[in-house]
N, CA, C and O of each residue as an XYZ file, in Angstrom:
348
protein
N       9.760      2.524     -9.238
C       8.951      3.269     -8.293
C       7.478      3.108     -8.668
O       7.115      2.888     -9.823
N       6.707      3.221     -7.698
C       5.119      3.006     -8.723
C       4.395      3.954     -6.940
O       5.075      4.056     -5.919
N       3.033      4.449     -7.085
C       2.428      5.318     -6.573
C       2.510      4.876     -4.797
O       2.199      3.797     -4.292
N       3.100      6.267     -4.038
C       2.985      5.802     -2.893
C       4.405      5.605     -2.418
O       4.670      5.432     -1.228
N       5.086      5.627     -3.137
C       6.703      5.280     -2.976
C       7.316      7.021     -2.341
O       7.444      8.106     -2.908
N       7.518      6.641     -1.208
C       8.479      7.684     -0.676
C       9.976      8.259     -1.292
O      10.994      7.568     -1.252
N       9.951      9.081     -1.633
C      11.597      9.701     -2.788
C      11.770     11.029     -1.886
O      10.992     11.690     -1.198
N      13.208     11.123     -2.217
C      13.778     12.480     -1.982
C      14.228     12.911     -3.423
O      14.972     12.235     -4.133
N      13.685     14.121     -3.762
C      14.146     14.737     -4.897
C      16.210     16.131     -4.584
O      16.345     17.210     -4.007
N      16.926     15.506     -5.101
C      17.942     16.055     -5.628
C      18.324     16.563     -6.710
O      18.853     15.928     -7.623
N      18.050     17.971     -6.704
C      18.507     18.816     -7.921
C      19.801     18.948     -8.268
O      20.569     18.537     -7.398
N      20.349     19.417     -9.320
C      21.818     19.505     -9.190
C      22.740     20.276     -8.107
O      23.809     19.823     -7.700
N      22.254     21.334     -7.757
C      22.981     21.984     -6.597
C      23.463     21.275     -4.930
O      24.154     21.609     -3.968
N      22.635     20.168     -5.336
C      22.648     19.923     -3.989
C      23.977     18.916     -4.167
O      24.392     18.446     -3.107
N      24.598     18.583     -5.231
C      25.322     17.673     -5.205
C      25.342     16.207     -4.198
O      26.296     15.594     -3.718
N      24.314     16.038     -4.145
C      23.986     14.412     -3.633
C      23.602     14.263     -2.146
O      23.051     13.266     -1.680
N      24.084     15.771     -1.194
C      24.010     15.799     -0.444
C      22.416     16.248      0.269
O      21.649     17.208      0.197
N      22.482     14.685      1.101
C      20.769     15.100      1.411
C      20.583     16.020      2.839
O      19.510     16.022      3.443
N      21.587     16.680      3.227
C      21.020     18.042      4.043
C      21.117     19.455      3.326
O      20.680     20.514      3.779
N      21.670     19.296      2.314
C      21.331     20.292      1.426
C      19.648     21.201      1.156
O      18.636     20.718      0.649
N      19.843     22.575      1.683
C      18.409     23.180      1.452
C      17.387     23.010      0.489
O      16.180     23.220      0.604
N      18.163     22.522     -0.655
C      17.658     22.389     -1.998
C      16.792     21.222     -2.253
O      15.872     21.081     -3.059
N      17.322     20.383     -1.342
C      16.423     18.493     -1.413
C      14.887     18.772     -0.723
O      14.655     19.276      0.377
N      14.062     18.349     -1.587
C      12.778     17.986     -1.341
C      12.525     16.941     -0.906
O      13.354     16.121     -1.298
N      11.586     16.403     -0.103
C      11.006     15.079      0.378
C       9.589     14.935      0.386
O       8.869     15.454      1.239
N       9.020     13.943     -0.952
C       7.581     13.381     -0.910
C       7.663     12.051     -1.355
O       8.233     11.039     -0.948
N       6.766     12.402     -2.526
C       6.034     10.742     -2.819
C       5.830     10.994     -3.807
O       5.574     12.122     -4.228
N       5.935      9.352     -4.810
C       5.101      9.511     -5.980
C       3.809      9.258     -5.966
O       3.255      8.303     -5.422
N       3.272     10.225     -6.641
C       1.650      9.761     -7.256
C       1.428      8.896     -8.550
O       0.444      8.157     -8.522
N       2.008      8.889     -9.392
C       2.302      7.761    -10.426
C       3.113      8.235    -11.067
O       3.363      9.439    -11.133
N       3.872      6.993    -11.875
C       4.960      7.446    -12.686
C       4.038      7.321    -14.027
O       3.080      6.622    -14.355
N       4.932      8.513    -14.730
C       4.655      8.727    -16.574
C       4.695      8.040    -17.347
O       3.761      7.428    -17.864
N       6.167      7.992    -17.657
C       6.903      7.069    -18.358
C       7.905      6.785    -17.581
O       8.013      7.226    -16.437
N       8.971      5.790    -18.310
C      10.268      5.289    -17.877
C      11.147      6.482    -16.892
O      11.646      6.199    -15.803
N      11.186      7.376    -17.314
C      12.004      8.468    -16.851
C      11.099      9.927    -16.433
O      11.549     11.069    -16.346
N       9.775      9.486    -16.227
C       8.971     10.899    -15.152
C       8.437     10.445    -14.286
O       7.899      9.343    -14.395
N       8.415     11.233    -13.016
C       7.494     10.538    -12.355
C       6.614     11.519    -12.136
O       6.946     12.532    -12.751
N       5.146     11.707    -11.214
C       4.458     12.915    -10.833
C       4.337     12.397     -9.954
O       3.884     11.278     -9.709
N       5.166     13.992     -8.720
C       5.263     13.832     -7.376
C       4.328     14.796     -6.446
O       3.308     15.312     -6.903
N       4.675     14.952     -5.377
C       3.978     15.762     -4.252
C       5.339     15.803     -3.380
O       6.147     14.908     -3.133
N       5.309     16.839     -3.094
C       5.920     17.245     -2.007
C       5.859     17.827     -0.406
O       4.726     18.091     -0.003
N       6.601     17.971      0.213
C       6.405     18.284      2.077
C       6.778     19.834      1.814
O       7.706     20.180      1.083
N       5.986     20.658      2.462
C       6.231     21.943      2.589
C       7.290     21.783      3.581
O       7.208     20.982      4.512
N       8.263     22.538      3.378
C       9.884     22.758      4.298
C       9.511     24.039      5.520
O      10.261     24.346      6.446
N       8.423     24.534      5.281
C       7.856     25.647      6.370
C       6.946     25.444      7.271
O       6.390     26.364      7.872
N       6.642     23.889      7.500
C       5.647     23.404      8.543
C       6.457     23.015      9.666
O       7.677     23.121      9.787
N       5.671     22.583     10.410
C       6.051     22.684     11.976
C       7.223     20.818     12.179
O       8.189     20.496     12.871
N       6.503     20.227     11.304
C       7.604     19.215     11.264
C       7.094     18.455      9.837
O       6.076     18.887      9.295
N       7.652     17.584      9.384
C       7.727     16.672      7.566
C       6.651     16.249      7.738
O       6.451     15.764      8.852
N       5.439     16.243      6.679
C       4.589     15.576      6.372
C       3.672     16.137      6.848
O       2.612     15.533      6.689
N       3.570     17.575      7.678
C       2.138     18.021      7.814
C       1.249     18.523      6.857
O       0.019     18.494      6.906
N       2.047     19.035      5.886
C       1.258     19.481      4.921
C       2.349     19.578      3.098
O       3.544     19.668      2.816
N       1.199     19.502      2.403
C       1.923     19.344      1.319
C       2.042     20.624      0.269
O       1.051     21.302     -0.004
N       3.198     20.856     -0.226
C       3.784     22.260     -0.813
C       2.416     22.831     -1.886
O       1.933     23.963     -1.851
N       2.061     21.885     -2.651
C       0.827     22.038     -3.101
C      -0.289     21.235     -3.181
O      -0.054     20.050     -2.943
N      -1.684     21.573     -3.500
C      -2.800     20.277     -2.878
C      -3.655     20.158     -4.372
O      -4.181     19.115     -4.760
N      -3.674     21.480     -5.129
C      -4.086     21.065     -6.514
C      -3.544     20.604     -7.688
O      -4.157     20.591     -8.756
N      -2.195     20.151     -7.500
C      -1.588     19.113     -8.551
C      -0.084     18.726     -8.268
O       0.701     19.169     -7.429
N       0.040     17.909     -9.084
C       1.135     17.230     -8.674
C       2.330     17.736     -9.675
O       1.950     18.482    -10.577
N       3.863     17.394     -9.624
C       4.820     17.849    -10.116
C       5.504     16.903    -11.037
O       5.693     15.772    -10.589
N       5.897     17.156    -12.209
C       6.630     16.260    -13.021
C       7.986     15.999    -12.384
O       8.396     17.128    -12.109
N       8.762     15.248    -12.060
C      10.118     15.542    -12.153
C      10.765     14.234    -12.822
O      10.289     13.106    -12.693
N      11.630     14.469    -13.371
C      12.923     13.369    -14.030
C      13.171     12.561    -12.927
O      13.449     13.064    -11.838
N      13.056     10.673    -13.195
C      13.445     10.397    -11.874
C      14.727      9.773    -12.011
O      14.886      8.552    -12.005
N      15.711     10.685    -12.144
C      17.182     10.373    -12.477
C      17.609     11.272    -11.176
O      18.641     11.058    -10.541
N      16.647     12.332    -10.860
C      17.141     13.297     -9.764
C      16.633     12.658     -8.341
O      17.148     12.929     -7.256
N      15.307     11.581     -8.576
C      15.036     10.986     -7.283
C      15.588     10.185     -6.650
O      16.562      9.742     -7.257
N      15.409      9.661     -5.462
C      16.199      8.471     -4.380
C      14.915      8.297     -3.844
O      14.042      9.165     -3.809
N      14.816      6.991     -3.370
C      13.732      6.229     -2.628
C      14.777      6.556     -1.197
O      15.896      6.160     -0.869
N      13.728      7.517     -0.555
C      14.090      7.452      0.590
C      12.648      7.724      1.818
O      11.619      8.248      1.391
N      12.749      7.328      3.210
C      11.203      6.984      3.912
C      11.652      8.103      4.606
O      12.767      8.150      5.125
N      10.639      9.228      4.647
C      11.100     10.357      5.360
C       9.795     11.068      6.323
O       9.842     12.222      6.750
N       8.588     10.066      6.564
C       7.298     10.196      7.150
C       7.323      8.754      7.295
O       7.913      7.917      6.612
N       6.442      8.593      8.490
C       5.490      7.367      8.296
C       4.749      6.718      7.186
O       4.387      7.605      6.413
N       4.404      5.645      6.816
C       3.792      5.316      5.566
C       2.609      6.231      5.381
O       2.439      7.010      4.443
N       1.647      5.978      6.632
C       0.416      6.090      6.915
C       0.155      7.823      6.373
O      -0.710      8.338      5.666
N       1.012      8.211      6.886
C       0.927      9.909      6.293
C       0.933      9.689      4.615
O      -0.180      9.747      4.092
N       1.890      9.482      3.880
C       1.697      9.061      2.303
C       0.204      9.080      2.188
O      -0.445     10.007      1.702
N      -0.389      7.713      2.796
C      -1.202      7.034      2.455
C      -2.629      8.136      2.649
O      -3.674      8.169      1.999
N      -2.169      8.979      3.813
C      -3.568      9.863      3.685
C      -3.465     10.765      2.801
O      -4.423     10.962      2.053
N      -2.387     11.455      2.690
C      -2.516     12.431      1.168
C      -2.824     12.009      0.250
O      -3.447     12.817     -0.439
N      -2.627     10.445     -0.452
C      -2.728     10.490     -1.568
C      -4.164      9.926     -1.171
O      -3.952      9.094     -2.053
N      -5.114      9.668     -0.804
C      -6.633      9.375     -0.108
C      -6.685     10.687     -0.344
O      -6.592     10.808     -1.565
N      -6.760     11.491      0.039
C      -7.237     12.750      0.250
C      -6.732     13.995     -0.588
O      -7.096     15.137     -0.309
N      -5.898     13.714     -1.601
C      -5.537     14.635     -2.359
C      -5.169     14.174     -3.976
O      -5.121     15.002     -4.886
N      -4.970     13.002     -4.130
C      -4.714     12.374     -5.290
C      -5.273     11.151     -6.048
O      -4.778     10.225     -6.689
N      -6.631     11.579     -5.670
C      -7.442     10.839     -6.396
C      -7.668     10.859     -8.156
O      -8.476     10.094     -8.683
């Protein structure tokens, strides 16, 4: 994965299943190491995916053993958050 890469994050509850409440959908902002990445995420309370992001002053560690590359916005949306929020 490297910055810009669209992921769905799966926690354990969700057991793999991606309509599960529990699955998140963003992007990486860069990976750590081998096994972190730092993400951003889609607020689940906007009017539809990708209007706005869960938080705008930093980004989230997560293990990417729990992520999946999956495209869940347009590129172009990615591409303006991380322009505009992850510099």
């Amino acid at each position: 994965m490297e910055a810009g890469t669209q992921i769905a994050y799966f926690p354990h509850q969700a057991y793999g299943a991606i309509d599960h409440p529990a699955v998140e959908f963003g992007f990486v902002v860069r990976m750590y190491d081998d096994d972190h990445a730092l993400c951003r995420f889609w607020r689940k309370d906007a009017r539809y995916l990708g209007e706005r992001l869960r938080t705008t002053s930093s980004s989230e560690m997560v293990e990417t053993r729990y992520l999946r590359v999956i495209d869940s916005v347009p590129q172009f949306m990615v591409d303006n958050a991380m322009e505009e929020f992850c510099r």
